[in-house]
N, C-alpha and C positions, 0 to 999 in steps of 0.2 A: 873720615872725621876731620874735621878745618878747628884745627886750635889755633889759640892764638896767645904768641909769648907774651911774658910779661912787660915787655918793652916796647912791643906792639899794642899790648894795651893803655898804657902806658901815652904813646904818641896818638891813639886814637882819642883818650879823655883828652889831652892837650888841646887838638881839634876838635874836639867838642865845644871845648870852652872857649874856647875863637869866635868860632859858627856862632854859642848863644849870643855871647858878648856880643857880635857885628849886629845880629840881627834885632837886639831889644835896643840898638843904639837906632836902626832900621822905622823899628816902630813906637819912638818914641812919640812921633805923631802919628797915630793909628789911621792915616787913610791910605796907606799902600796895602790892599788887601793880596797882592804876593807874598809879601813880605811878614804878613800877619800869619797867612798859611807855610811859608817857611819857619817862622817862628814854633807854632803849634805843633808841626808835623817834628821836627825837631824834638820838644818836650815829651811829646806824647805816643809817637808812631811806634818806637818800640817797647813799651809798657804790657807787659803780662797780664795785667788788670785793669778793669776800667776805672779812670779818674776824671772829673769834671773839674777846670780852672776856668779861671774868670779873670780877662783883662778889667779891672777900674781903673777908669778913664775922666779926667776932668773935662770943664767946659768946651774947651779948644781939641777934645776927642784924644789928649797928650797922655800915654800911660804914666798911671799914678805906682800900680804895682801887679805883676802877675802873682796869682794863688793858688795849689791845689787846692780844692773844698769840701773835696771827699773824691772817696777811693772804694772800691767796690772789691765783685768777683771779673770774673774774665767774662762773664754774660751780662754785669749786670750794676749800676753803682745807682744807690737811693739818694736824693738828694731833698733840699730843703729851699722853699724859696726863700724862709727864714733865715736861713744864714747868708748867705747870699746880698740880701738886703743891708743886714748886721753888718756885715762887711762893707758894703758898698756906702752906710753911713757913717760907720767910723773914719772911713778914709776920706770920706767928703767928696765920693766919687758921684756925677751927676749923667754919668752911662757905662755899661759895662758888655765884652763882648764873652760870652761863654763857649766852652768847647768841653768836647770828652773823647774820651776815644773808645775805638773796637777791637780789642783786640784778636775778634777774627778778620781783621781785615776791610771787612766790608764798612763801606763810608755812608753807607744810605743811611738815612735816621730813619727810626723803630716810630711806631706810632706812640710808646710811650714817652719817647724821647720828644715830639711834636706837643704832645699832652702837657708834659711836665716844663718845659719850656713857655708855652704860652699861660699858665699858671704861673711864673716866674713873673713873664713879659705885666702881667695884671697887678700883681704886689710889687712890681717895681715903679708901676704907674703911679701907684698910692704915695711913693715918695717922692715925684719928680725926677724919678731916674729911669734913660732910655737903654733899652734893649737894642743893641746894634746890628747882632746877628749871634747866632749858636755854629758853631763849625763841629763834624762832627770827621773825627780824622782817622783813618784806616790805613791800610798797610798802600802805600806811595799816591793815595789820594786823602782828598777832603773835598767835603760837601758842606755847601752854607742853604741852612733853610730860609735865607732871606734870599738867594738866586735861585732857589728851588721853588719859594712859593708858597712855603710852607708856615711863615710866622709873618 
C-alpha cells in the first residue's frame, strides 16, 4: 500500500498550486494549445467523476475565467448548452474552449460526447460565440475533437 504522510501531502498541494498558478498565467492567451492541455489535464486528469469546464475567452482569445459547469458519475456527466451560453453571456465571453474528462482513462470522445458538443457549437452560434475546440482528458492523454475531425 503507497500512503502518503501528511507533510507529503501537504508539499504535494503546495505544488499543485505552483503548477496551476504557472500554467493559467501560461494561458492567459489561449493560443498555446500545450499549455491549454497542461492546464486541463492538471484540473481534471485525476477526478473520480466526470466534469465538463469551459475556458470563456474574450475577443483576443485571452481567458476571461475557467468553470466547472457540471459534474456527473464516473461514466457519465449531462450537460446543458443552456448554461454554458448563460455563462458565456454573462461574462461577455465571445468563444469558449470546453473539456471533461474520463475517468476511465480513455481520451477518445463517446459519440454522445460529439453529439452534445456540436449541439452546443449551434446555440453558441445563436449568440456570436465561437466554439474553439472540446478537449476530452484521460488518464496522461487528451484528445481535441477539432484535431480529430470531429466538430
Amino acid at each position: 500500500m503507497n500512503c502518503i504522510t501528511k507533510k507529503e501531502q501537504q508539499i504535494i498541494n503546495q505544488a499543485i498550486a505552483i503548477l496551476d498558478s504557472k500554467l493559467k498565467n501560461e494561458i492567459t492567451y489561449c493560443n498555446n494549445v500545450l499549455s491549454i492541455k497542461n492546464f486541463l489535464r492538471l484540473q481534471m486528469e485525476q477526478c473520480q467523476r466526470e466534469h465538463l469546464g469551459v475556458l470563456y475567452l474574450d475577443t483576443q482569445l485571452r481567458l476571461i475565467e475557467y468553470r466547472i459547469v457540471f459534474s456527473g458519475a464516473v461514466n457519465y456527466c449531462t450537460m446543458s448548452p443552456r448554461e454554458i451560453v448563460k455563462d458565456a453571456l454573462q461574462l461577455n465571453a465571445t468563444a469558449i474552449i470546453m473539456a471533461h474528462n474520463h475517468p476511465s482513462g480513455e481520451s477518445k470522445p463517446s459519440r454522445e460526447d460529439v453529439a452534445s458538443t456540436i449541439k452546443t457549437r449551434e446555440a453558441l452560434k445563436l449568440f456570436e460565440i465561437k466554439l474553439v475546440d472540446h478537449f476530452v482528458v484521460g488518464k496522461g492523454q487528451i484528445s481535441s475533437m477539432i484535431e480529430s475531425g470531429l466538430i
